[in-house]
C-alpha positions as CSV (number, residue, x, y, z in Angstrom):
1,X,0.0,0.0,0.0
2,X,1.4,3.3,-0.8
3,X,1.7,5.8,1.6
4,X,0.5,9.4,1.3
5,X,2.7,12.2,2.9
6,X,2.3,15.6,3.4
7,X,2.3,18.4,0.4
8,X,4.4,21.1,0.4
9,X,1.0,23.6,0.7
10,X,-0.4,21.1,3.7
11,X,3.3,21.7,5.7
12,X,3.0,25.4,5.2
13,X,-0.1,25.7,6.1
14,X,0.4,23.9,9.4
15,X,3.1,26.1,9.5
16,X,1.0,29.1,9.0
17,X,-1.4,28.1,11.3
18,X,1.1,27.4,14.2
19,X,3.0,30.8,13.6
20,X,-0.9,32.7,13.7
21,X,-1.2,30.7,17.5
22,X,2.2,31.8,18.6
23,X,1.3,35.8,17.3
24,X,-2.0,35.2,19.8
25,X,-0.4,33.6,22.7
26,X,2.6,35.6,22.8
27,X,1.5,38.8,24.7
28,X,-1.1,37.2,26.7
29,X,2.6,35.1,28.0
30,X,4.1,38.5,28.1
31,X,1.6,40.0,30.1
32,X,1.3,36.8,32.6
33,X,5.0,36.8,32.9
34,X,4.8,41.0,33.8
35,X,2.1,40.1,36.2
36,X,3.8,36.8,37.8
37,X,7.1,39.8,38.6
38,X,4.8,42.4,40.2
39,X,3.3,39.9,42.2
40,X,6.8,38.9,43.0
41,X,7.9,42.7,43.6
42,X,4.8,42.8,46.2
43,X,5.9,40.2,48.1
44,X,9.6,41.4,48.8
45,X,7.9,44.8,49.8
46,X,6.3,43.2,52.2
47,X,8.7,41.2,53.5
48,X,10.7,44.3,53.9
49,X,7.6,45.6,56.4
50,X,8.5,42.6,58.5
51,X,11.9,43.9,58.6
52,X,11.5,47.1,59.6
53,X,8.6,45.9,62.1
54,X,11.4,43.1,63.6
55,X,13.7,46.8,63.6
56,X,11.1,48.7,65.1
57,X,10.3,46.1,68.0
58,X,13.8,46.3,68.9
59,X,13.8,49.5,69.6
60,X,10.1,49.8,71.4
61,X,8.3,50.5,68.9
62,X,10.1,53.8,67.2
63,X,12.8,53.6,64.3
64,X,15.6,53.9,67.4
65,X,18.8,54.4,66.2
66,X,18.7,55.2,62.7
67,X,19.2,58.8,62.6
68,X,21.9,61.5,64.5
69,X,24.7,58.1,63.9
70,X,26.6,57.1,60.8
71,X,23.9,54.7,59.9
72,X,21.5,56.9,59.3
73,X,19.5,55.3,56.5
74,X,17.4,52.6,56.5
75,X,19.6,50.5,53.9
76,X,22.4,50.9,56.6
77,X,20.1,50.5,59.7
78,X,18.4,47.5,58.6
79,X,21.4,45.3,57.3
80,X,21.8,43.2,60.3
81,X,18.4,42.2,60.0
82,X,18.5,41.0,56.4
83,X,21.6,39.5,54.0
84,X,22.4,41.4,51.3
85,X,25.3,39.0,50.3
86,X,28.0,40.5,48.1
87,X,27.8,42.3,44.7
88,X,30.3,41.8,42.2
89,X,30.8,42.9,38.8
90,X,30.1,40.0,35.4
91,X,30.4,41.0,32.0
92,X,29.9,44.9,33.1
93,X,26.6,43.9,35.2
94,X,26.8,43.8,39.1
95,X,25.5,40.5,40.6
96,X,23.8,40.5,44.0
97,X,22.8,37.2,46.2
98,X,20.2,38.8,47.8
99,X,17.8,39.3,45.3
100,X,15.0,41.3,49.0
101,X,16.7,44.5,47.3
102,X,15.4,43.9,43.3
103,X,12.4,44.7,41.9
104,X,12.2,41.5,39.1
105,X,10.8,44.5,36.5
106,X,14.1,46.4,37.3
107,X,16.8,43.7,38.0
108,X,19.0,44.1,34.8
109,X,19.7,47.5,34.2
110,X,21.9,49.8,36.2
111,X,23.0,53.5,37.0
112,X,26.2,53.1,39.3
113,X,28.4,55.4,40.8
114,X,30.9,52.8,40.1
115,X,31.2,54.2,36.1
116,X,29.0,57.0,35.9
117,X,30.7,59.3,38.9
118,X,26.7,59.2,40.6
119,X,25.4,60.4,37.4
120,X,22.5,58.4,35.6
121,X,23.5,57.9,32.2
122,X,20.0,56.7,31.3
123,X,16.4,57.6,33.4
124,X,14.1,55.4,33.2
125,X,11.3,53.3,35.6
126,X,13.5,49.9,34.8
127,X,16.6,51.1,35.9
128,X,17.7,50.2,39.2
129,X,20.4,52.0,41.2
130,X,23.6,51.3,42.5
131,X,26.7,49.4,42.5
132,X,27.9,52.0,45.3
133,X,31.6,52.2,46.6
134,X,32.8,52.9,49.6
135,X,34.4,56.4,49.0
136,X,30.9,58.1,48.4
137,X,30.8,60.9,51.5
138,X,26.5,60.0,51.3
139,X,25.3,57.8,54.3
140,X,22.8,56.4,52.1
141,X,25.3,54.2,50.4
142,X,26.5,50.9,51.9
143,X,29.5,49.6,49.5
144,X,28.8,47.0,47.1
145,X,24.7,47.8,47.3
146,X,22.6,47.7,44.4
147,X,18.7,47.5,44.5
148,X,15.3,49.2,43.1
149,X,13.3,50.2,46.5
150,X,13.5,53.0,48.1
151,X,12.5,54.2,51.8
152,X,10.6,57.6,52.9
153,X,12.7,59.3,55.1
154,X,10.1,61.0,56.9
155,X,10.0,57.2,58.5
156,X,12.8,57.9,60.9
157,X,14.3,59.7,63.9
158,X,15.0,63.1,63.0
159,X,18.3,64.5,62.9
160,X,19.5,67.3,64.8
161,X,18.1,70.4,63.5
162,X,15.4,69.1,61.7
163,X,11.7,69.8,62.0
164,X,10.7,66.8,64.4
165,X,6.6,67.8,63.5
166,X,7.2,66.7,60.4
167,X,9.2,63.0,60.8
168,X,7.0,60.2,61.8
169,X,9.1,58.3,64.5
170,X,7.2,55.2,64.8
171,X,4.9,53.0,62.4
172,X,2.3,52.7,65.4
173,X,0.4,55.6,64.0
174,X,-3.4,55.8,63.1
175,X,-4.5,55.8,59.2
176,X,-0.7,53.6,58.4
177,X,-2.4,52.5,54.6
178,X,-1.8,56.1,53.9
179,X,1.7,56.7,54.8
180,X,4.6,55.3,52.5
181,X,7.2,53.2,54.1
182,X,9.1,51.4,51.2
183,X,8.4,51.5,47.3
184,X,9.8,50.4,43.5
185,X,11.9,53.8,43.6
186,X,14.9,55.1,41.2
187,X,17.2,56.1,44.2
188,X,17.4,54.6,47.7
189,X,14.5,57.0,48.9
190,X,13.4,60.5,48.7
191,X,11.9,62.9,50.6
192,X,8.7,64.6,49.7
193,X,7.2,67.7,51.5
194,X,4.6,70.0,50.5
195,X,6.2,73.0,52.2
196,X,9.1,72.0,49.5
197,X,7.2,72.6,46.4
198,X,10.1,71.7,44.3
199,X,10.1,68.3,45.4
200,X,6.3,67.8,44.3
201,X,7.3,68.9,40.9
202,X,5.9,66.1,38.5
203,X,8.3,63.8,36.3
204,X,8.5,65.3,32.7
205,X,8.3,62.1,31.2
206,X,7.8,58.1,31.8
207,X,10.9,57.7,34.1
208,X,12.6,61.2,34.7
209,X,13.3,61.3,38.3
210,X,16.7,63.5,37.7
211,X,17.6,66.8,38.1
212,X,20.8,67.7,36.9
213,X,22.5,67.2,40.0
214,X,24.4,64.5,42.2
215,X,20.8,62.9,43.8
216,X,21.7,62.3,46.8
217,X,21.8,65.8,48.5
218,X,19.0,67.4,46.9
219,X,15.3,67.2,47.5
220,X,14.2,68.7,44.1
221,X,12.2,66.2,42.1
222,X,11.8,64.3,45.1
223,X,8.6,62.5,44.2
224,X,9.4,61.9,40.6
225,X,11.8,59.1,42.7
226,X,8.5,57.3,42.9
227,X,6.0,58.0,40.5
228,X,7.6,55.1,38.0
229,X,5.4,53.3,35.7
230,X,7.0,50.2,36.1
231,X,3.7,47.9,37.1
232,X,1.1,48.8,34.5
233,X,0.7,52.2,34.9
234,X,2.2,52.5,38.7
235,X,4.5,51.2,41.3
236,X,4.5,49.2,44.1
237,X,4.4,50.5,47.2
238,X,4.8,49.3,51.2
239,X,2.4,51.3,53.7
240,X,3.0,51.5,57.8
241,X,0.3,48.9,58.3
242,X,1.7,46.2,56.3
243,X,-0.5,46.7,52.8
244,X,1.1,46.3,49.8
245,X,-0.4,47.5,46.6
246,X,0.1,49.2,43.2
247,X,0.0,53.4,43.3
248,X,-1.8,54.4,40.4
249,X,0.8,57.4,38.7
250,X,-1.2,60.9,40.4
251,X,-1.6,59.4,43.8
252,X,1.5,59.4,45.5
253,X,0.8,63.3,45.9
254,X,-2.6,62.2,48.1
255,X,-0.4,60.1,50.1
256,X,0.7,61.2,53.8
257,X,4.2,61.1,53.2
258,X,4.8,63.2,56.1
259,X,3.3,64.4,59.7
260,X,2.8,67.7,58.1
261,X,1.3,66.6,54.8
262,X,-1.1,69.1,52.9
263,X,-3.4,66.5,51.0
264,X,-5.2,70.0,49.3
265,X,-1.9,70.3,47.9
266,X,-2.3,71.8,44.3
267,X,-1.7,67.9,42.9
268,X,-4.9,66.5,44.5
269,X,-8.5,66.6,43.8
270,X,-8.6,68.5,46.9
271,X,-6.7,70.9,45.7
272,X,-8.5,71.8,42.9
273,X,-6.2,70.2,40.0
274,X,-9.2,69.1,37.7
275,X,-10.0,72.7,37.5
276,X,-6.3,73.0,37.0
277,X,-4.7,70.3,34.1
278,X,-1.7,72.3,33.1
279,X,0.1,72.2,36.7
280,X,1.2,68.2,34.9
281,X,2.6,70.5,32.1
282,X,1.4,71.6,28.9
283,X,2.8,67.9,26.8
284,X,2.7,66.0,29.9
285,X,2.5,62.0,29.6
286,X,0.3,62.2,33.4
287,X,-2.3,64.4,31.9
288,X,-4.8,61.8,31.1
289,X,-3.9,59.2,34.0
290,X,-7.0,59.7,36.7
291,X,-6.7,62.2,39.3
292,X,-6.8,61.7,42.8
């Protein structure tokens, strides 16, 4: 009996056929594999709430020793109760053990002090800072460190000098959903304030956080550290309370980031900004994200 094999026209239709399955199934794969990495990103955040709670416990209840010290920070404070492991350098990327410090959406890509003299070469919501060295004078860097989170630093002791109505000292406060511990950031932290309206000025386009200078001693642009779109129009975000959830782009200005916050600031609903459009500038990417 003969046999009968496939035509030239039968193989490239099954061919055809399986290259039209792989066109569908491909972004519904891309978007399960995005969502399977911010699901990922919420648990480290709050794993990282446990840490500062276990930190917080130790010192009855208040953030203890981080400020007026040399550790000062909370990536310094907080390293005895977590293992950062050791960050080297392979084929011009730095490699870190610990992945508690990685966002999985930001985990490849790197500005470093290390080769760019603490100047971003590139802004954007995937790039995640560090490798530090030990030479920077900044107490936010601990050598070797590379990561995507950052803290608020209203969540600490003040430091001498400072305006202690503003700091909140102890994550046993009322209303804790509202106020920001720990989020997907493009430095190791900022520090918003409403009575510093240069740090609520918004990010000029999908990723800017910089401002032209080193970004560790200034506060302009503070919030911009935060407002990535790096989770499907948002970022993650750790509150006092332990909740972890995506911030939509325009809320982290309705957030309580500090004691004195003024949630009518111009960037809220409260403060008037859907009578108001242009404060997100006049070709702003925000413009049409929802208000809050």
């Amino acid at each position: 009996m003969r046999r009968r094999g496939f035509t030239l026209i039968e193989l490239l239709v099954v061919i055809a056929i399986i290259a039209l399955l792989m066109a569908i199934l491909m972004p519904a794969l891309s978007k399960v594999r995005k969502q399977a990495r911010a699901v990922t990103c919420q648990m480290y955040l709050k794993q990282w709430h446990v840490i500062f709670s276990l930190y917080c416990q130790d010192y009855n209840g208040s953030f203890g020793a981080g400020a007026n010290s040399k550790n000062d920070k909370w990536l310094n404070y907080l390293r005895r109760y977590y293992s950062p492991g050791e960050t080297r350098w392979n084929e011009g990327k730095p490699v870190q053990k610990s992945k508690l410090l990685l966002c999985p959406m930001a985990s490849s890509k790197f500005w470093s002090d290390e080769t760019a003299g603490n100047t971003p070469q590139t802004q954007s919501a995937f790039i995640a800072w560090g490798v530090f060295k030990s030479t920077m004078g900044n107490t936010w860097e601990v050598h070797g460190a590379c990561g995507s989170y950052g803290g608020n630093t209203w969540a600490q002791i003040p430091q001498a000098g400072a305006i202690k109505e503003k700091f909140w000292q102890t994550m046993n406060v009322p209303n804790g959903n509202t106020i920001p511990l720990i989020a997907d950031c493009a430095t190791v932290g900022g520090r918003p304030d409403t009575g510093d309206g240069k740090s609520l000025t918004p990010p000029e386009y999908d990723g800017h956080w910089y401002d032209g200078t080193a970004p560790g001693p200034s506060n302009a642009y503070s919030i911009t550290r935060f407002v990535l779109n790096r989770h499907n129009r948002g970022s993650n975000m750790a509150f006092f309370d332990g909740t972890v959830r995506l911030i939509p782009l325009k809320e982290y200005w309705s957030l309580r980031w500090c004691q004195m916050w003024d949630l009518s600031n111009p960037y809220t609903i409260a403060g008037d900004v859907r009578n108001n459009r242009g404060i997100w500038g006049d070709n702003s990417w925000m413009v049409n994200e929802p208000d809050f």
